[in-house]
Backbone as CSV, one residue per row, in Angstrom:
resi,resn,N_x,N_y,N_z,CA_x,CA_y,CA_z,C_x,C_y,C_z
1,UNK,-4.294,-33.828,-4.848,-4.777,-32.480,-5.109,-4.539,-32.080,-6.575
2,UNK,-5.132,-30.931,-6.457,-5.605,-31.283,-8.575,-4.319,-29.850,-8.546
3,UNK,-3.754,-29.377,-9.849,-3.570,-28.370,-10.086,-3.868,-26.990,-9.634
4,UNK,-5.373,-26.722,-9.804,-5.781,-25.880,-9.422,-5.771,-25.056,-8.138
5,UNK,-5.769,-26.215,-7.152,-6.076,-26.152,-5.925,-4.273,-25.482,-5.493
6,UNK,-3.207,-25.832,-6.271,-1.670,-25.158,-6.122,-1.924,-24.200,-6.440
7,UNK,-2.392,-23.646,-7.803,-2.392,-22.368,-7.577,-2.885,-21.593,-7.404
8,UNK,-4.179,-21.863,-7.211,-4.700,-20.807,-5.825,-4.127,-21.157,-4.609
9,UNK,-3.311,-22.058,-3.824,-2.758,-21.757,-3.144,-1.766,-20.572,-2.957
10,UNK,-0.783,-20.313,-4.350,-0.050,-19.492,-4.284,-0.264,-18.353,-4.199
11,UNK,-1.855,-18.409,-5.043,-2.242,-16.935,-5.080,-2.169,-15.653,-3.754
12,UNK,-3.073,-17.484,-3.308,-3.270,-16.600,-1.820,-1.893,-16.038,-1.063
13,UNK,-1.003,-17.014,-1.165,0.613,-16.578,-0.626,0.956,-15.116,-1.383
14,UNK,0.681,-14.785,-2.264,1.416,-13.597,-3.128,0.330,-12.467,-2.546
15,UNK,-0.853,-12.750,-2.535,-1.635,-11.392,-1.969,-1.279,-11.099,-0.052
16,UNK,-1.521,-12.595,0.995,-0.574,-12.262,1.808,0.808,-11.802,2.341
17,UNK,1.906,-12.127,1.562,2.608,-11.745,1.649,2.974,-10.249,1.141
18,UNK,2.099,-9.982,-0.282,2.507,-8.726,-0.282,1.732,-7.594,0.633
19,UNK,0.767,-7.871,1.387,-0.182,-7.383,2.310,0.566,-6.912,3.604
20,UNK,1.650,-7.844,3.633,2.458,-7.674,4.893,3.507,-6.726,4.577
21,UNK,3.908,-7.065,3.503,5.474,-5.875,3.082,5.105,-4.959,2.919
22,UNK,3.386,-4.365,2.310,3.138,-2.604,1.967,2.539,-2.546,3.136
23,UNK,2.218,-3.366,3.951,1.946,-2.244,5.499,3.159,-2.443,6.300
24,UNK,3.771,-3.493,6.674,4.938,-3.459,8.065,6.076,-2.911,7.465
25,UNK,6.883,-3.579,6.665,8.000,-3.195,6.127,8.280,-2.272,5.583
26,UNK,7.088,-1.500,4.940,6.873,-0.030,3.915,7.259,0.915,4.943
27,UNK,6.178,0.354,6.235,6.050,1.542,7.230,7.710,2.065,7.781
28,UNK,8.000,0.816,7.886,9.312,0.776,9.033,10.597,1.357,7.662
29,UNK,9.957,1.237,6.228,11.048,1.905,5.762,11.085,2.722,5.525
30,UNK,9.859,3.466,4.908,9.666,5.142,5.412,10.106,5.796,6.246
31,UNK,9.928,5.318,7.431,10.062,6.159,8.367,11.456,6.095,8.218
32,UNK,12.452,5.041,8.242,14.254,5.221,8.355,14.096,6.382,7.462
33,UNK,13.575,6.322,5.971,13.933,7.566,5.558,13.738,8.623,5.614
34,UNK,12.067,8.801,6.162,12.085,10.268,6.438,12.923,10.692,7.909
35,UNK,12.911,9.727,8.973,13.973,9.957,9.882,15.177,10.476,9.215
36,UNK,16.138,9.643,8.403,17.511,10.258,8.000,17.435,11.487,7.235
37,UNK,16.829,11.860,6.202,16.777,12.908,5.259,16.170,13.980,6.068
38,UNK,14.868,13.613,6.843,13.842,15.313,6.838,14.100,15.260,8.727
39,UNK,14.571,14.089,9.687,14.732,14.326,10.598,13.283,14.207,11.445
40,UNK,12.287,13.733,10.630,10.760,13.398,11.320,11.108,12.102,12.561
41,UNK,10.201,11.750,13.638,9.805,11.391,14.581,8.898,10.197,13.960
42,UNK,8.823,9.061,14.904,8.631,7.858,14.672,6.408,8.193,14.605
43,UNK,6.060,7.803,13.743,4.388,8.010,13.631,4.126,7.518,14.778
44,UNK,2.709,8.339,15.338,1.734,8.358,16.508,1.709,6.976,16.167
45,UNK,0.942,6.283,16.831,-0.220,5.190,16.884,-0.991,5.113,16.116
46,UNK,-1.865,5.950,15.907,-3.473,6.370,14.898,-2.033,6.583,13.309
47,UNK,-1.544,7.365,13.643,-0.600,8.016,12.089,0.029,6.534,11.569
48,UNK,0.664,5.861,12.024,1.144,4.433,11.780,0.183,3.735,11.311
49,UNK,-0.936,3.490,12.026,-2.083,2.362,11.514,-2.867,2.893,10.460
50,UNK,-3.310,4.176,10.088,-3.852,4.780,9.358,-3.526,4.954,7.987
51,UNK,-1.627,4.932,8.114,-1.328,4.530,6.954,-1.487,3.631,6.303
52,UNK,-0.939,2.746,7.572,-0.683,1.014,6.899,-1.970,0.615,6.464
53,UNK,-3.214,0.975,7.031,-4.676,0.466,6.547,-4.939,0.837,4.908
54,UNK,-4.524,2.554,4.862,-4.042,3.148,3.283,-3.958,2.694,2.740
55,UNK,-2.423,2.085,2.642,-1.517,1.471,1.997,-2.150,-0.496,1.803
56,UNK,-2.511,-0.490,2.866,-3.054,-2.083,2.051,-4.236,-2.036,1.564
57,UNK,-5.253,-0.834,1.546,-6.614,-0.752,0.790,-6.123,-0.325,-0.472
58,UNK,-4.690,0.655,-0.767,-4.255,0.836,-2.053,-3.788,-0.462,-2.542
59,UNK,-3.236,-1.238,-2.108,-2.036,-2.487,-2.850,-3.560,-3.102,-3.179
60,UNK,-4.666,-3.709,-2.337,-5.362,-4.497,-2.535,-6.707,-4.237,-3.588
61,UNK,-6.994,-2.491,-3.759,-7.809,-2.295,-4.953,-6.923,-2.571,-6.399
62,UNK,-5.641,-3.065,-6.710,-5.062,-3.074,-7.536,-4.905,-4.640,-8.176
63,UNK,-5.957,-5.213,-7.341,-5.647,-6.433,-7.815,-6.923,-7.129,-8.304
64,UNK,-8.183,-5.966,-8.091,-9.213,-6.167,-8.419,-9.388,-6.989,-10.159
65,UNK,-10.367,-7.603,-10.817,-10.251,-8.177,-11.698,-10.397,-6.902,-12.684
66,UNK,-10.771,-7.077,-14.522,-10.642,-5.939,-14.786,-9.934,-4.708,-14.654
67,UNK,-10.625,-3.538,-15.637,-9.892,-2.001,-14.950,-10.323,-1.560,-13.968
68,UNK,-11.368,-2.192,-13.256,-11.819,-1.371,-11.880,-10.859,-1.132,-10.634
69,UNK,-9.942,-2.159,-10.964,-8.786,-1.990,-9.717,-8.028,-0.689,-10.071
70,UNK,-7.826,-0.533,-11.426,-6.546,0.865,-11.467,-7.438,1.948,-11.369
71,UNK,-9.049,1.989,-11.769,-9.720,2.748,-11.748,-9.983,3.225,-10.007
72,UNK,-10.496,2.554,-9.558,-10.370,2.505,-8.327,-8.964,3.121,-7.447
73,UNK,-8.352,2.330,-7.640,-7.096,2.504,-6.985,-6.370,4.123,-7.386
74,UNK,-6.520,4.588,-8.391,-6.609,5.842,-8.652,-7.289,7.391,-8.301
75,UNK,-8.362,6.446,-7.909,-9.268,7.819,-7.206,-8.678,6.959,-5.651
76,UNK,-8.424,6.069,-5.415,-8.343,6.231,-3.421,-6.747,7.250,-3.734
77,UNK,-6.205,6.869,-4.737,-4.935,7.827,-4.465,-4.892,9.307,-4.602
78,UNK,-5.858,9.577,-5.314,-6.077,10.984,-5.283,-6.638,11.341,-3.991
79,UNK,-7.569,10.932,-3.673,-8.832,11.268,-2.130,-7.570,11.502,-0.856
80,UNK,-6.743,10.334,-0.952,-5.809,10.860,0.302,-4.659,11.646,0.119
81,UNK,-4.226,12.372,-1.170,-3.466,13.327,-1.261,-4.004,14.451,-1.297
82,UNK,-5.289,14.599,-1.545,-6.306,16.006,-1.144,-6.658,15.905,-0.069
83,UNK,-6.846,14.521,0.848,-6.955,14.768,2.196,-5.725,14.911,3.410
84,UNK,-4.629,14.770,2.946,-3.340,15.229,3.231,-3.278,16.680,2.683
85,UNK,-3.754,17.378,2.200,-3.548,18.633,1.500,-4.097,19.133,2.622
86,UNK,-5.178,18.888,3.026,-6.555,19.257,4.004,-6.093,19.514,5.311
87,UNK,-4.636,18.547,5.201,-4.374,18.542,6.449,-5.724,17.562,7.329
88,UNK,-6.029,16.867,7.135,-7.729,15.801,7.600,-6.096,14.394,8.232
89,UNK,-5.547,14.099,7.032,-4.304,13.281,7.219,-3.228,13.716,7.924
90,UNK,-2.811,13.231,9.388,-1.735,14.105,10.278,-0.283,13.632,9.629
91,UNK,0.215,13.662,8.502,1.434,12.746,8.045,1.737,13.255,6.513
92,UNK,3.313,13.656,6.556,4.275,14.469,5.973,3.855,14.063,4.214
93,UNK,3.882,14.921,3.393,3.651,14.560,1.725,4.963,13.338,1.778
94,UNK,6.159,13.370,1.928,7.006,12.280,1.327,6.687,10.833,1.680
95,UNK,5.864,11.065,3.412,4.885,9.030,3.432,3.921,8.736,2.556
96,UNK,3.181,10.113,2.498,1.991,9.494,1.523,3.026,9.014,0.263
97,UNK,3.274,9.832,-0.458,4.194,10.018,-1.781,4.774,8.303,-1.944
98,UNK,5.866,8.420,-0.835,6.596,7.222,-0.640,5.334,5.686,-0.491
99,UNK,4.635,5.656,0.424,3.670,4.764,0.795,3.065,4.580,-0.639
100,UNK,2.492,5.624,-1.395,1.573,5.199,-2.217,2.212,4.896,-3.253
101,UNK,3.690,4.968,-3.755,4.776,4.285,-4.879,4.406,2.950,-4.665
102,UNK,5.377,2.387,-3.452,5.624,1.258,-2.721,3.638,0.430,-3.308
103,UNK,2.798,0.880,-2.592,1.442,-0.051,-2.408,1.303,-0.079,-4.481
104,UNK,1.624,0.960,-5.148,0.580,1.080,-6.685,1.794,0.068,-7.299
105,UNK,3.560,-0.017,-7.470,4.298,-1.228,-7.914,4.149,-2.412,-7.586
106,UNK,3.945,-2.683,-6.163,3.872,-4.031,-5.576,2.239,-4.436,-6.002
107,UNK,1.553,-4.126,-6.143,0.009,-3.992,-6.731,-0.012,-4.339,-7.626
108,UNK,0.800,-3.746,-8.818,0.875,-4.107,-9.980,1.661,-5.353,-10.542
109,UNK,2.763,-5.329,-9.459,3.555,-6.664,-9.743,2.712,-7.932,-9.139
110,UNK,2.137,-7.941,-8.153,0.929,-9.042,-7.926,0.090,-9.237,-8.840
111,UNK,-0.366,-8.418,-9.540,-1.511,-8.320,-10.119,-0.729,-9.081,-11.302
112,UNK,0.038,-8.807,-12.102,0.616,-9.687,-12.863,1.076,-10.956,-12.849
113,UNK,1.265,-11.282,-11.822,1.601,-12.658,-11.180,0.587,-13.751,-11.156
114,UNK,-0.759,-13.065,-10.442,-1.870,-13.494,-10.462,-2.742,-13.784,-11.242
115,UNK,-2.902,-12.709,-12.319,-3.636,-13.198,-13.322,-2.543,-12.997,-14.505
């Protein structure tokens, strides 16, 4: 196998893996914290998946080639903090807040990795 073919292997490992940590692990660490600090309740079903879908359409416009990923990834982050404003989003400002840190660093640290 030639070079190439390693590292696009890895690539692919660094976009899966980080795919998995800003939706499962983000989720499950949010919530410990907004559980300990604000005393919130474990997310619905729909509120859980809705994020995590969020949160990996944010990590994954950030890795787009070019500026279209931060460009991008900038307006989805605005759209769901006005749609959390709206109340349209059933889930507390500190997940979005928290969720969308977590997806725009790990985004960016892939994105550097990668290209």
């Amino acid at each position: 196998p030639s070079l190439k073919q390693y590292i696009l292997g890895e690539k692919l490992l660094l976009v899966v893996n980080g795919s998995l940590f800003v939706t499962y692990f983000v989720m499950v660490f949010i919530h410990l914290l907004s559980r300990d600090f604000f005393g919130k309740s474990y997310p619905s079903f729909d509120a859980k998946y809705l994020t995590m879908l969020y949160r990996l359409v944010f990590f994954l416009l950030f890795l787009l080639p070019s500026w279209y990923g931060y460009v991008l990834g900038v307006s989805w982050g605005v759209s769901v903090i006005y749609y959390n404003r709206k109340k349209l989003l059933d889930d507390s400002l500190f997940r979005v807040a928290a969720g969308s840190v977590f997806a725009v660093v790990l985004g960016i640290i892939t994105r550097i990795l990668i290209y």
